[in-house]
ROLUMKOL-486230 format. One record per residue (C-alpha): residue number from 0; x, y, z. Coordinates in steps of 0.25 Angstrom, whole numbers, m for minus. Last residue first. Layout:
N
@num:NUM; X:X; Y:Y; Z:Z;
...
This chain:
194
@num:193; X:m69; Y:m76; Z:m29;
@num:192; X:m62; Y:m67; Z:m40;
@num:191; X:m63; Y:m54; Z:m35;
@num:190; X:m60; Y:m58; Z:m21;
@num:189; X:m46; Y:m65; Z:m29;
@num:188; X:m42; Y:m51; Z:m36;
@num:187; X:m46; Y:m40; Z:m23;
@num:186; X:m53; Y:m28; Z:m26;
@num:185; X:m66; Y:m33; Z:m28;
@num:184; X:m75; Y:m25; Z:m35;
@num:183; X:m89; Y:m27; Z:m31;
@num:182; X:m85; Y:m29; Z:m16;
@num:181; X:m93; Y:m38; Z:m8;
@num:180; X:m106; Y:m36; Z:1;
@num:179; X:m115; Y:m49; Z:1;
@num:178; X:m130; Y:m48; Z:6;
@num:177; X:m137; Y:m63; Z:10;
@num:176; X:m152; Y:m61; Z:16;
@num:175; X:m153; Y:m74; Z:22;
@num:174; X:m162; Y:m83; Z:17;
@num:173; X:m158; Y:m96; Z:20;
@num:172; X:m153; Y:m95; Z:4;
@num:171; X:m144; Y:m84; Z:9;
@num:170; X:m138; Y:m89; Z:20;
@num:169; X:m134; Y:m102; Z:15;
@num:168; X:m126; Y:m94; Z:3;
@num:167; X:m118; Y:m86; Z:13;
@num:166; X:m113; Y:m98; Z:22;
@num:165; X:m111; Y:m105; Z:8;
@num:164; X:m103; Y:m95; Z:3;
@num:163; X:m96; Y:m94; Z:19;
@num:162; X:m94; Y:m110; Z:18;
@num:161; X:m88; Y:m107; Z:4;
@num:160; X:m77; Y:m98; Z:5;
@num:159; X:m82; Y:m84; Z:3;
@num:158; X:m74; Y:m72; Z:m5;
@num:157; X:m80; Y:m59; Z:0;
@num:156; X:m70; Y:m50; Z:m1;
@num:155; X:m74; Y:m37; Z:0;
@num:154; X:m85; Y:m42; Z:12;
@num:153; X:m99; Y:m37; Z:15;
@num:152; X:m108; Y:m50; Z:21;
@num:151; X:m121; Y:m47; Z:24;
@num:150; X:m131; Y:m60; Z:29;
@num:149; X:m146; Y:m56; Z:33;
@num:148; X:m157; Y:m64; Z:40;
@num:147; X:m155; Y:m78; Z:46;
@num:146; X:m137; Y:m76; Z:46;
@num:145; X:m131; Y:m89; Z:56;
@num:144; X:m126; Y:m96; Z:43;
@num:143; X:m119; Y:m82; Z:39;
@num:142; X:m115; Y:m81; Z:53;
@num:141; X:m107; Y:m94; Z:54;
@num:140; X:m101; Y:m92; Z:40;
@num:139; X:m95; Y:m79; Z:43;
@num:138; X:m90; Y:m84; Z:58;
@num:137; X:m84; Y:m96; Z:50;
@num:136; X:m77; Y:m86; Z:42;
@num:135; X:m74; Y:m79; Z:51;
@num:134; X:m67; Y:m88; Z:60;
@num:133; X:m61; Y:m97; Z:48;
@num:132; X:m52; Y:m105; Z:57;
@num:131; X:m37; Y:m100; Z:56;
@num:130; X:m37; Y:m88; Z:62;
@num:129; X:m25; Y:m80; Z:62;
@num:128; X:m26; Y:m79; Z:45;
@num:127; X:m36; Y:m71; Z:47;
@num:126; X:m49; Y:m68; Z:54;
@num:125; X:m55; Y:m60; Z:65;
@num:124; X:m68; Y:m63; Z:70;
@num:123; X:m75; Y:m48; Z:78;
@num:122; X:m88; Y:m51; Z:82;
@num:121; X:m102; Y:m40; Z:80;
@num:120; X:m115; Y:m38; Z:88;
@num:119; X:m119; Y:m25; Z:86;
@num:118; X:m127; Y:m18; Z:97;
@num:117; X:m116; Y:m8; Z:101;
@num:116; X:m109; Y:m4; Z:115;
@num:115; X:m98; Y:m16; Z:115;
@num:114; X:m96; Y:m23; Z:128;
@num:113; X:m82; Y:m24; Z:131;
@num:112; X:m71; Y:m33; Z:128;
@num:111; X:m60; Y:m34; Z:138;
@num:110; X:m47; Y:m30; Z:133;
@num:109; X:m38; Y:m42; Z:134;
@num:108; X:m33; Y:m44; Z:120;
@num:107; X:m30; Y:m30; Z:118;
@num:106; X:m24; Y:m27; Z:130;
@num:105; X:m16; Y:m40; Z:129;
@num:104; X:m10; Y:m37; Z:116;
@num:103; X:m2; Y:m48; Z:113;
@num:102; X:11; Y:m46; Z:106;
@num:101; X:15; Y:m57; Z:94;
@num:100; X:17; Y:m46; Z:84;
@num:99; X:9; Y:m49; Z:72;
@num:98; X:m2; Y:m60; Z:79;
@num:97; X:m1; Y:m52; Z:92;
@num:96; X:m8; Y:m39; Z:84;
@num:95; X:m17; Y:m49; Z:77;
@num:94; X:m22; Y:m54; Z:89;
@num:93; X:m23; Y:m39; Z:96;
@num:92; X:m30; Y:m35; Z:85;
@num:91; X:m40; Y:m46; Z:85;
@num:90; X:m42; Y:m43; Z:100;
@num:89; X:m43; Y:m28; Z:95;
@num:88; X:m55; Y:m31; Z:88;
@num:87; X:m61; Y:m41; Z:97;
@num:86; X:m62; Y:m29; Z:108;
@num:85; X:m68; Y:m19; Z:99;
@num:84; X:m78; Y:m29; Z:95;
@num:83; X:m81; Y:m33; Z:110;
@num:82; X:m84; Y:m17; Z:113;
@num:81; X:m82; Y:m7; Z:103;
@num:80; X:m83; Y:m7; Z:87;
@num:79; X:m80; Y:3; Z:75;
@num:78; X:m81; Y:m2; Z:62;
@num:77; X:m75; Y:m1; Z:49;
@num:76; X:m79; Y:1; Z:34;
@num:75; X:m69; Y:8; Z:25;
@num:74; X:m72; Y:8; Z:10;
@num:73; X:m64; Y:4; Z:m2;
@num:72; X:m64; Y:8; Z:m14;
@num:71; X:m62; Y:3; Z:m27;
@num:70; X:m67; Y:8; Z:m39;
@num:69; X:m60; Y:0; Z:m50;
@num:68; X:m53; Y:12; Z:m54;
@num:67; X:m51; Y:16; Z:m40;
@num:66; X:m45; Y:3; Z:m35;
@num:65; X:m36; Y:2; Z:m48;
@num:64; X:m31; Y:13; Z:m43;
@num:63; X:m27; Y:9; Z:m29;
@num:62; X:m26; Y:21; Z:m21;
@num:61; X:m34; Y:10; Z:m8;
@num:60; X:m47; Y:16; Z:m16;
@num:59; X:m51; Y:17; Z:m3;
@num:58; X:m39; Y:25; Z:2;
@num:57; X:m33; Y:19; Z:14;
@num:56; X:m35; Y:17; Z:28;
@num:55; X:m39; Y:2; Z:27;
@num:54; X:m47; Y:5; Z:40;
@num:53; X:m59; Y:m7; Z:34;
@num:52; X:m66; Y:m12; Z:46;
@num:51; X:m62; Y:m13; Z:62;
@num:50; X:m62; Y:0; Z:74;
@num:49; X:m63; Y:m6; Z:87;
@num:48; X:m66; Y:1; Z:100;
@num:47; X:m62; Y:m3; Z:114;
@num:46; X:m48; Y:m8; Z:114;
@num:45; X:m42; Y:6; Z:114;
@num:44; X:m44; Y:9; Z:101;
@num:43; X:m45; Y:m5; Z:92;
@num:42; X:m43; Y:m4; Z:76;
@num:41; X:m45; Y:m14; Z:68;
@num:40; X:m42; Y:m17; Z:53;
@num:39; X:m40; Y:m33; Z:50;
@num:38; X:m34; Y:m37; Z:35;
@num:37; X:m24; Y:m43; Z:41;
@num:36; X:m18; Y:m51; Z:27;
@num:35; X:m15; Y:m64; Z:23;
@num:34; X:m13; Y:m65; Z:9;
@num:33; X:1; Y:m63; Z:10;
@num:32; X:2; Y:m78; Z:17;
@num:31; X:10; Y:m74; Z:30;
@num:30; X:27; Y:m74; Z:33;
@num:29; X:33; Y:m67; Z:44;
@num:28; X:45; Y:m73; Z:44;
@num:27; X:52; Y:m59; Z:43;
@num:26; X:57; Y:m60; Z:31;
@num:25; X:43; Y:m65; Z:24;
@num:24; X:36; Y:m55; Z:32;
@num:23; X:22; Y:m53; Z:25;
@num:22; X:17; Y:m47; Z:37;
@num:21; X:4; Y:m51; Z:43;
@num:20; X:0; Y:m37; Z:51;
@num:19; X:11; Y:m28; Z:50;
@num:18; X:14; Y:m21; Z:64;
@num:17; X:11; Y:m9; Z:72;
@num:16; X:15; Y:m2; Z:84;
@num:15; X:11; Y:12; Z:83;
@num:14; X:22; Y:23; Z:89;
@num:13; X:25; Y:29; Z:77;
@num:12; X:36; Y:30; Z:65;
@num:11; X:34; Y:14; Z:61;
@num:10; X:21; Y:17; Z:58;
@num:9; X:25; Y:28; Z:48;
@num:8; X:35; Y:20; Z:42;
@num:7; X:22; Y:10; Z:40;
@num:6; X:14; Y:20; Z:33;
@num:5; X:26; Y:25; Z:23;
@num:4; X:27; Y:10; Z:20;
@num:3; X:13; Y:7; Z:16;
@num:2; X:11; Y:20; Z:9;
@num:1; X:5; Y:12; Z:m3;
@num:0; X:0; Y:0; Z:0;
């Protein structure tokens, strides 16, 4: 990315800690598949409020040209939460914090949850190459079963294996009212392709 460089000789000039989440580290012997990426954006103030969505930080055409010809843009969609969310939040932080340094962040780990002040119910599942067993998707394809009235699903890259197709499909001819958000141009070869 362009001003990638300038942005980490900046870092390096402050106070922040900070380090690269999965490096590609041949020399180093930190060595990951390159497809393996973070792709998780939270932020946690003071353990009580969690911030979690897009936060690319970047223009939404990403300066790509071919972006803007096509007429690509990206838009940012975050949310904010207290309570238990907040607090699951910055646990997966803290896990992925220890999973690139090795340092566990007690504080983070042993804040007690508290009671959150809205009426949605919501749960935090991370996923990635750190669980091994599927946890979203089985947590999809669990809810999706459990769905009597209305399914939505909004994803960029929606590229189902086929217990989720057939999840999806069941749905629908039980009657559930089945909607399915995806991009119209796909910015992303195989995605396209699926």
């Amino acid at each position: 990315m362009p001003g990638y460089k300038d942005m980490l000789r900046k870092l390096e000039q402050t106070k922040i800690e900070w380090h690269p989440s999965l490096p590609l580290q041949p020399l180093k012997g930190r060595w990951r598949r390159p497809d393996l990426r973070n792709h998780r954006k939270i932020v946690v103030v003071d353990g009580r409020t969690a911030f979690t969505g897009s936060q690319n930080m970047i223009h939404p055409s990403y300066h790509n040209k071919k972006h803007e010809r096509l007429g690509r843009r990206w838009k940012e969609l975050m949310t904010q939460t207290t309570g238990p969310v907040a607090h699951a939040l910055n646990l997966v932080f803290a896990t992925d914090w220890y999973l690139e340094t090795g340092e566990v962040l007690r504080a983070e780990a042993e804040a007690p949850a508290q009671r959150g002040d809205g009426d949605v119910v919501c749960q935090v599942v991370p996923s990635g190459p750190g669980f091994p067993n599927e946890n979203n998707l089985r947590l999809f394809n669990t809810l999706i079963y459990a769905a009597e009235e209305r399914l939505s699903i909004t994803s960029p890259y929606f590229v189902p294996d086929e217990s989720l197709l057939y999840a999806i499909t069941t749905a629908a001819q039980r009657g559930v009212s089945v909607e399915l958000f995806v991009s119209e141009i796909a910015d992303q070869f195989m995605v396209d392709h699926a």
